[in-house]
Phi, psi and omega in degrees: 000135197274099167291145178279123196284338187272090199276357164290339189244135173239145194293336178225172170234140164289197180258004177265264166015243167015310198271311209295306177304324174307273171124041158224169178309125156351280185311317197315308190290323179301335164326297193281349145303336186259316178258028143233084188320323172280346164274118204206071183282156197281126165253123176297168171298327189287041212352055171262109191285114184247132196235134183259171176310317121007288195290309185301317179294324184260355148257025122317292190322323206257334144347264189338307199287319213249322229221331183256268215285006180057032162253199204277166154309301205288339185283322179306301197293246197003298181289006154286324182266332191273324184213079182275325153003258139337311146297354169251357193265318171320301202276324188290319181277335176309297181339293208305279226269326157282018180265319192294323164297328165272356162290338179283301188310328182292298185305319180280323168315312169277045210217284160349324189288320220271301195293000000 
């Protein structure tokens, strides 16, 4: 078995980890496990749902799809199977532009201090 040389990146997540990053409920996800088939986190026998690095990128995408563009459970899952590309190319530039919004608000705040 290979140690991991990266001790910041971890091979699973729980599902508290997961929701906090996310910025939704535990249930939500466990919700969203049920209506998204490509989603499958490793479940221990004690049933503690363990999340790879995969599983997070692909409920950001549906965070994004569901919870940002408003769209349906059903609409979500479909536009996942059909053009996961896209959806991944999307949640990347979003990601992007709420890291650049939030680098601004830190700047006019300190611009405020000035004035």
């Amino acid at each position: 078995m290979a140690l991991n040389p990266d001790k910041k990146v971890k091979l699973y997540y729980t599902i508290k980890e997961v929701a906090q990053e996310i910025g939704v409920n535990e249930s939500t996800l466990r919700y969203w496990e049920k209506e998204f088939p490509l989603l499958r986190p490793k479940v221990l026998g004690n049933k503690v749902r363990q999340y790879s690095q995969a599983d997070v990128d692909l409920l950001r995408q549906i965070y994004n799809l569901v919870k940002v563009r408003g769209f349906k459970l059903a609409a979500a899952r479909k536009y996942l199977s059909t053009n996961r590309e896209g959806v991944d190319r999307s949640a990347e530039i979003l990601e992007r532009l709420i890291r650049v919004r939030e680098e601004l608000k830190v700047l006019k705040k300190g611009l405020d201090g000035l004035v």
